[in-house]
C-alpha positions in Angstrom: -30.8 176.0 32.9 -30.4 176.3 36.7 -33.1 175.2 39.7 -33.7 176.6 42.8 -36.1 176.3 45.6 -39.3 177.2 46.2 -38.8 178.1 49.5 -35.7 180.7 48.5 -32.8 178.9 48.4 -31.4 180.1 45.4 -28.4 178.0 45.6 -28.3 177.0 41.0 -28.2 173.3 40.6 -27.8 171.8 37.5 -30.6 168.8 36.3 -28.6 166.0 36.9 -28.0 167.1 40.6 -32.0 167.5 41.1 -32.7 164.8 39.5 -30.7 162.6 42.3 -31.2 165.0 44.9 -35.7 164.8 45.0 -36.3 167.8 47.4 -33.8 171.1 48.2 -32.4 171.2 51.3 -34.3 173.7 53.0 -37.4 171.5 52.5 -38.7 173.0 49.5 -39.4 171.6 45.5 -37.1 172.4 42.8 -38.6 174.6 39.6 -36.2 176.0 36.9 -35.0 179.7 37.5 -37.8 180.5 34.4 -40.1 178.6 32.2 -38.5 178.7 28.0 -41.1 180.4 26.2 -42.3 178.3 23.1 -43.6 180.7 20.2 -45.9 180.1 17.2 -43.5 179.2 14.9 -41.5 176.5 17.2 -45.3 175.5 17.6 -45.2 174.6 13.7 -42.3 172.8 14.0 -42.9 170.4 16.7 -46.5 169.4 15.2 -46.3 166.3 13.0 -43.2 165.0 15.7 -43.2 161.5 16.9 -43.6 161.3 20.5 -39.8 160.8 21.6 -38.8 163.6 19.0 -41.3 166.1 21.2 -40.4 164.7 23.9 -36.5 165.3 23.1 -37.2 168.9 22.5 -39.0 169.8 24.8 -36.6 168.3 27.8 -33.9 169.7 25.9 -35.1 173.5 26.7 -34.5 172.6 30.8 -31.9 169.7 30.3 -28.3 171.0 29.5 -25.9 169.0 31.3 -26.6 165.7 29.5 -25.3 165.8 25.7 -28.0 166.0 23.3 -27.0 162.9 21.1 -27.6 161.0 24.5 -30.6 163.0 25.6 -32.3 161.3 22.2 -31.1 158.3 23.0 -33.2 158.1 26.0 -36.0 159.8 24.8 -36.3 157.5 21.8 -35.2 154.1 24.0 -38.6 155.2 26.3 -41.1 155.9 24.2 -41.8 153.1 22.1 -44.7 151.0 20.5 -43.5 147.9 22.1 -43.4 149.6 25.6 -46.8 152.1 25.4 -48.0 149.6 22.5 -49.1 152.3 20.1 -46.8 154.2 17.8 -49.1 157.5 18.8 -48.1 156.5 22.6 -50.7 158.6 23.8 -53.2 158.8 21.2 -56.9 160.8 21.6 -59.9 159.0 21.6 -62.8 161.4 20.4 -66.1 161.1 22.6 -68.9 162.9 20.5 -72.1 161.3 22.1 -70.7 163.1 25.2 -70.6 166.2 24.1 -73.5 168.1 24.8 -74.3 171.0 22.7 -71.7 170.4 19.8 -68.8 170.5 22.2 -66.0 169.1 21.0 -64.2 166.2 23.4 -61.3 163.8 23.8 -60.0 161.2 25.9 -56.3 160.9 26.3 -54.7 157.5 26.3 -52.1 158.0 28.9 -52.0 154.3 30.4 -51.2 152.3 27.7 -47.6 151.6 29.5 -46.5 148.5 31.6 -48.7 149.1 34.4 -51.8 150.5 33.4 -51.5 154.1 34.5 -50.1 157.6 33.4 -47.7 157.6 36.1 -46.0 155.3 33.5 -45.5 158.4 31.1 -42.9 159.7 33.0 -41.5 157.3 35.3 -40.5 154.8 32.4 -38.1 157.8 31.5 -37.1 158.5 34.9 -35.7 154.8 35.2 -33.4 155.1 32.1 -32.2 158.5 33.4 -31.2 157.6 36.6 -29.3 154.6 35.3 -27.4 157.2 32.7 -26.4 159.6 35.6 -25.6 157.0 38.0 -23.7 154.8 35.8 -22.0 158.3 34.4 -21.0 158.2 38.1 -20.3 155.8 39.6 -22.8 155.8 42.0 -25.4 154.2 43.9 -29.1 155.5 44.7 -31.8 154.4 47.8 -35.0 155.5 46.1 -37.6 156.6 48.7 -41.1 157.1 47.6 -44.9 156.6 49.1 -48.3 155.8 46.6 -51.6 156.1 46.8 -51.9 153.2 44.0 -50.4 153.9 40.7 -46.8 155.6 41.2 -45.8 152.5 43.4 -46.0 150.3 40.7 -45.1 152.4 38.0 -41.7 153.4 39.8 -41.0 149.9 40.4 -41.4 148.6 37.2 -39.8 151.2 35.9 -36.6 150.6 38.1 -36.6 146.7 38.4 -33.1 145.3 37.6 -31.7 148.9 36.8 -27.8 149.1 37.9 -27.4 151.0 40.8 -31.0 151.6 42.1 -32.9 149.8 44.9 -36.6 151.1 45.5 -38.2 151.6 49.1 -41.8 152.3 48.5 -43.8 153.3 50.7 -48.3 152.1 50.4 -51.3 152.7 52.8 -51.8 149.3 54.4 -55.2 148.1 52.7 -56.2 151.0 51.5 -55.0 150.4 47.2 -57.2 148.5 45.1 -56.2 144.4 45.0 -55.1 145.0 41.8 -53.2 148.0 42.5 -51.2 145.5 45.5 -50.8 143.0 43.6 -49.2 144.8 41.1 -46.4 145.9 43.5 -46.3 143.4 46.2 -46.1 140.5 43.7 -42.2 141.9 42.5 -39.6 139.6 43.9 -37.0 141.6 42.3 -34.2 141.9 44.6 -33.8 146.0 44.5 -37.4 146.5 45.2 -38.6 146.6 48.8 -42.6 147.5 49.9 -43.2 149.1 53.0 -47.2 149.0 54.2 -47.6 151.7 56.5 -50.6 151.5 58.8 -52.4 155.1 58.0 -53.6 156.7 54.8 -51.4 158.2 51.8 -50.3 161.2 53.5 -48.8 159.5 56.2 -46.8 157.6 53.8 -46.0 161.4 51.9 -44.8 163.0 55.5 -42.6 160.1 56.4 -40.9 160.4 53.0 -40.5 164.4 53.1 -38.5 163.7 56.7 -36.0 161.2 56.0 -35.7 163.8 53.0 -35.3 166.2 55.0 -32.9 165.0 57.3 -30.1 165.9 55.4 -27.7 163.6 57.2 -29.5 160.4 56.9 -30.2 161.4 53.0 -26.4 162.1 52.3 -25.3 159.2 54.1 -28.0 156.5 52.6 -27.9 158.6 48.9 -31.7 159.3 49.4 -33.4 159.8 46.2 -37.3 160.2 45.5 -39.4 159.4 42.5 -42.5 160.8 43.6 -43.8 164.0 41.6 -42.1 166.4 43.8 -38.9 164.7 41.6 -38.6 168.0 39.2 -38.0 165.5 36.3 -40.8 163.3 36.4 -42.8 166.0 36.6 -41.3 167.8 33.3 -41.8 164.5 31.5 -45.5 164.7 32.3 -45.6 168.1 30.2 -44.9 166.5 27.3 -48.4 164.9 26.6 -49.7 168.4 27.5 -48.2 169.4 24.1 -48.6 166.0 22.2 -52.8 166.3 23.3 -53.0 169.6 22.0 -51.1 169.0 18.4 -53.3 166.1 18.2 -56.7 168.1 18.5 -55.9 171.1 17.1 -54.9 171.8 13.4 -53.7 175.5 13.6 -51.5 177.0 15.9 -53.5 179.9 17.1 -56.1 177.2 18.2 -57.0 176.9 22.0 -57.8 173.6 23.9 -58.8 173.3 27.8 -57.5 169.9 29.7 -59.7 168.2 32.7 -57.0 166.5 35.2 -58.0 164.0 37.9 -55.9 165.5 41.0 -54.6 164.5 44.4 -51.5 165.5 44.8 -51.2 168.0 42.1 -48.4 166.4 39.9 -50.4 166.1 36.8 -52.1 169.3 36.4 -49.1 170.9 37.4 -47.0 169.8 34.5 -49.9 171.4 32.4 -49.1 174.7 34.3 -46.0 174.6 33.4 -47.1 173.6 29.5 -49.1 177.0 29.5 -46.3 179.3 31.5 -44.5 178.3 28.6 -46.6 179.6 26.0 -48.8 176.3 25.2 -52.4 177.6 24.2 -54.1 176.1 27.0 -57.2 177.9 27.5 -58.2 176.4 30.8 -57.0 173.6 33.2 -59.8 171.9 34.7 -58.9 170.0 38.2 -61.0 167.4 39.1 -61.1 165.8 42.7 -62.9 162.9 44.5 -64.0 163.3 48.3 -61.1 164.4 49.2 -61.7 167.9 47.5 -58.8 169.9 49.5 -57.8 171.0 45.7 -61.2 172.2 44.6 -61.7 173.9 48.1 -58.7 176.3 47.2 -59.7 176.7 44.3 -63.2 178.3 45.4 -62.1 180.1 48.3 -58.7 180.9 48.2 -58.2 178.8 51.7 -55.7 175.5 51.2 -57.1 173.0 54.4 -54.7 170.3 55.3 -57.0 167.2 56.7 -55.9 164.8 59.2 -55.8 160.5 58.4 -59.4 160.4 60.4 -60.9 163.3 57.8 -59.3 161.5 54.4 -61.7 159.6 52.9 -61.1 155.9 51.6 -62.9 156.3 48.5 -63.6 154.5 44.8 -61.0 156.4 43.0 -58.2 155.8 45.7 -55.3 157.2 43.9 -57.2 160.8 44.7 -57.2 159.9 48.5 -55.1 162.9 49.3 -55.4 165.6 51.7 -51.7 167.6 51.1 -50.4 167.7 47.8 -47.0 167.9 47.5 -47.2 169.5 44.1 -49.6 172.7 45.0 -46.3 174.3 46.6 -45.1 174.6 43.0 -47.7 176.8 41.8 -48.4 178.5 45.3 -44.8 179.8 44.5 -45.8 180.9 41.0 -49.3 182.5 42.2 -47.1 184.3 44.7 -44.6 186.0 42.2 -41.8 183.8 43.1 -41.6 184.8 46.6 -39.9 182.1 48.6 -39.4 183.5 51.6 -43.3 184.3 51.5 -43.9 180.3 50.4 -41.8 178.9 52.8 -43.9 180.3 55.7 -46.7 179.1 54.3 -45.7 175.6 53.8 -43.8 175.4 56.6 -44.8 177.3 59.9 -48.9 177.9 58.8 -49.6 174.6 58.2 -47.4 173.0 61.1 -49.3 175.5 63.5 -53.0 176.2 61.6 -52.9 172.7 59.2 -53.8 175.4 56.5 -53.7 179.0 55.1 -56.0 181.3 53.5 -54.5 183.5 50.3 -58.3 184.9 49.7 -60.7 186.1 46.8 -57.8 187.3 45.5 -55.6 184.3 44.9 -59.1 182.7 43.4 -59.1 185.4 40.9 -55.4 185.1 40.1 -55.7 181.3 39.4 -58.6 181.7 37.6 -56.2 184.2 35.1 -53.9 181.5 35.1 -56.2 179.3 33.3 -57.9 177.1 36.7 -61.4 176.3 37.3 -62.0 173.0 39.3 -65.2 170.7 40.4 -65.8 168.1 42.8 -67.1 164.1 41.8 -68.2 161.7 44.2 -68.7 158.0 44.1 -72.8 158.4 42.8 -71.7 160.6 40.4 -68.3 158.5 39.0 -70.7 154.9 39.1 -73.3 157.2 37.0 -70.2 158.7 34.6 -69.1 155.1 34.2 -71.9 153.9 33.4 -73.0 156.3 30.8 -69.7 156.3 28.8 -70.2 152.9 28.8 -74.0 152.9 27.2 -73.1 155.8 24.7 -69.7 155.5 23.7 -69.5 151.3 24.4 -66.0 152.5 26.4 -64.8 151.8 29.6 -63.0 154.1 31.6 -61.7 153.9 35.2 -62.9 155.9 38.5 -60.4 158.3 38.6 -61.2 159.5 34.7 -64.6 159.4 35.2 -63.7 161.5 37.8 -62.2 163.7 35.4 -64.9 163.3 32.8 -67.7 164.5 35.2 -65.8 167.6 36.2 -64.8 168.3 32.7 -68.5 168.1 31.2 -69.7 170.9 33.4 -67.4 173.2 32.7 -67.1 172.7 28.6 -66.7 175.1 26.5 -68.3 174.8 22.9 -66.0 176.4 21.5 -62.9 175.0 22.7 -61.7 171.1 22.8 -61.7 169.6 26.3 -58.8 167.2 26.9 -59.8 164.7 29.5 -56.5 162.7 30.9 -56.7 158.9 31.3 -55.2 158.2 34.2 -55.8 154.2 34.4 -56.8 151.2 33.0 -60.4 150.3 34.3 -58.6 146.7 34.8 -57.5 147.8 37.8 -60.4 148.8 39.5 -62.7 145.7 38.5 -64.5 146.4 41.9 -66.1 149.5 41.1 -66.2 149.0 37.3 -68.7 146.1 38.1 -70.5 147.6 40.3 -71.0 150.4 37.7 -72.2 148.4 34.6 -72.2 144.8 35.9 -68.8 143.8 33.9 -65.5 142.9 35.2 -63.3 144.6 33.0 -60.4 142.1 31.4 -57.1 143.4 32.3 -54.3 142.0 29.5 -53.7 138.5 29.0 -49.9 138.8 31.0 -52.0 140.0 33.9 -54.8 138.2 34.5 -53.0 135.8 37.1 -51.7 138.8 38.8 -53.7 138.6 42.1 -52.4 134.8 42.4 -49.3 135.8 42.7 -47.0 135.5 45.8 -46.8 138.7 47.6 -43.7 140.5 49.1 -44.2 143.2 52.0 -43.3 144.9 55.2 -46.2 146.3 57.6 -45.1 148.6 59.6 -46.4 151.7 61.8 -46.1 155.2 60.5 -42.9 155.7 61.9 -40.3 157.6 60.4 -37.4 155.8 63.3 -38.7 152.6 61.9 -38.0 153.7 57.9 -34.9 154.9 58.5 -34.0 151.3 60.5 -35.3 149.3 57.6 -33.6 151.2 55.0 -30.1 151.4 57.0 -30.1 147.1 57.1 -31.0 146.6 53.4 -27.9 149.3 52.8 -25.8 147.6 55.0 -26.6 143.9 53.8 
């Protein structure tokens, strides 16, 4: 299997050399050359698998350049009880008293991992692969990445102490939940360095894609990213895609719709790519906060780019997005593949117009490719909150209730809804109390968290200023 660029290079690169490289070189996102077709009967196989086993096979179908005995090897050292603490790693939680009309619908436990959040899914694999290529190597990687809450800490924990790897994460100053800090700023591990930039998430995202894209500086300083325009965290998140639908589904010819919190377009993506490759996803439900660039396109056809004074800071703060990295990945598929056709589009429209308009028609075209979408605000996640809680005696965090709203208006009787977890409600105790009055207990190794010393850099959003930082950690 070979990668190229959304944005036409068509230069093949092998997985190892994306996986180290983060974006192409003409400024676009890696996807594979085609998406492996699964049929009914590979289907039949894979239900009943553990979760490393699926997870083996389906990495296997884009991942040819590591040997398969040691492609298991990583699946199975990742995806453990004692790191996800359930054997199921990701198991369903049925919510029938939510179901209105005999509807049929699930939560997905997806944050089960070391820091309370799905990003954990993927980036806990992404840790041990990096260390495999780089130790295969011989080599050295910088790691640049930004966060809106829950990839910050997930990379880092996921990377602490690994040979070869030092971390330069990138966090809206004050704008992540205290819990969501703590969890990052509180690591004194000597490969993990946190940058506060003063400006919202996408600052943090556009000073990332331009020491990226400064192909000099990433060459010279081994410039890697673990954000979700990394090809292979992405591909790992598609493996829950697949373990949610074996797990509410008994027959292969059975359908099931998933409802994704989204920002920056990572997560649902990876279910696009579940259902280009043959996964009977009937639709993909994208759920945004505030910030509802997503569900605007969604509607209209018209992608509009807003500015740090139009983002709003908002309850589910992870969703504070206004560009998302990821929606150039299925622009590209919506547009046949054309690259030349992307690349204007995410290049020169939204330098010049901060936007573009693909019409009615694109609307129509992701609707065939399984999207719907819906907007949630902070009345309506308090109120979602608070009724999971009185019916179903469960507590879920802002950004799934977020998920959950969206999702009950567009059920299906019929057909299963998925909803994704993306976080512990731990770690959002702020909102969670002003919800239902509790404060949600986070596990006992983290309730001193927020005591904890913290380690950080605030800086302005300057890309000079990233650049200078990470050149005297390198050269220390």
């Amino acid at each position: 299997m070979k990668y190229l660029s959304t944005r036409g290079d068509t230069t093949p690169r092998g997985f190892c050399d994306i996986l180290l490289e983060g974006l192409a070189p003409d400024g676009g996102l890696y996807l594979p050359e085609r998406y492996p077709r699964v049929d009914v009967a590979t289907l039949a196989r894979w239900r009943g698998l553990r979760y490393a086993e699926l997870a083996f096979e389906i990495l296997s179908l884009y991942i040819d350049d590591i040997p398969p005995a040691d492609l298991r090897r990583l699946c199975e050292a990742t995806y453990t009880e004692a790191v996800f603490g359930t054997p199921q790693i990701t198991p369903l939680k049925p919510l029938p008293a939510l179901a209105p009309n005999g509807g049929t619908l699930y939560l997905e436990a997806l944050s089960n991992g070391p820091t309370l959040a799905f990003k954990d899914m993927a980036m806990q694999l992404l840790g041990n692969l990096f260390e495999y290529e780089l130790g295969r190597r011989g080599q050295v990687l910088n790691i640049l990445g930004a966060t809106s809450g829950d990839t910050g800490s997930a990379a880092e924990y996921a990377m602490r102490g690994k040979r070869g790897v030092r971390v330069f994460m990138l966090s809206p100053l004050g704008r992540m939940s205290p819990f969501q800090q703590a969890q990052m700023f509180s690591l004194q591990d000597a490969n993990i360095h946190n940058i506060a930039i003063e400006g919202v998430f996408d600052d943090c995202q556009d000073i990332v894609k331009a020491v990226s894209n400064d192909l000099d500086f990433k060459r010279r300083h081994a410039i890697g990213t673990v954000n979700s325009i990394n090809w292979a965290r992405l591909l790992a998140q598609v493996v829950y895609y697949f373990a949610g639908y074996f797990a509410a589904t008994r027959a292969e010819a059975d359908g099931v719709s998933f409802a994704v919190p989204s920002g920056n377009f990572g997560n649902i993506c990876a279910g696009h790519v579940a259902r280009m490759m043959g996964l009977p996803i009937r639709h993909l439900v994208l759920a945004t906060n505030e910030n509802d660039v997503l569900d605007e396109f969604f509607r209209t056809g018209t992608y509009r780019v807003r500015g740090t004074a139009e983002t709003h800071e908002t309850s589910s703060p992870s969703m504070d997005i206004s560009k998302a990295s990821n929606f150039e990945r299925f622009v590209y598929d919506l547009l046949g593949r054309d690259g030349v056709r992307t690349a204007s589009l995410f290049g020169p429209a939204i330098a010049r117009e901060g936007g573009f308009s693909l019409g009615p028609d694109a609307v129509a075209r992701a609707a065939g490719l399984g999207f719907q979408s819906g907007r949630s605000t902070h009345a309506d996640r308090l109120a979602t909150i608070r009724r999971t809680w009185e019916q179903m005696h469960l507590l879920i965090d802002p950004h799934t209730a977020d998920g959950l709203k969206v999702a009950l208006e567009q059920l299906d009787p019929g057909v299963p809804m998925i909803v994704l977890e993306t976080a512990l409600p731990a770690k959002f105790a702020a909102t969670i109390r002003e919800a239902v009055g509790l404060d949600p207990e986070p596990p006992a190794a983290l309730r001193q968290l927020e005591a904890l010393p913290r380690r950080f850099t605030a800086m302005a959003a300057d890309v000079g200023a990233v650049k200078a930082l990470i050149e005297s950690v390198c050269a220390a």
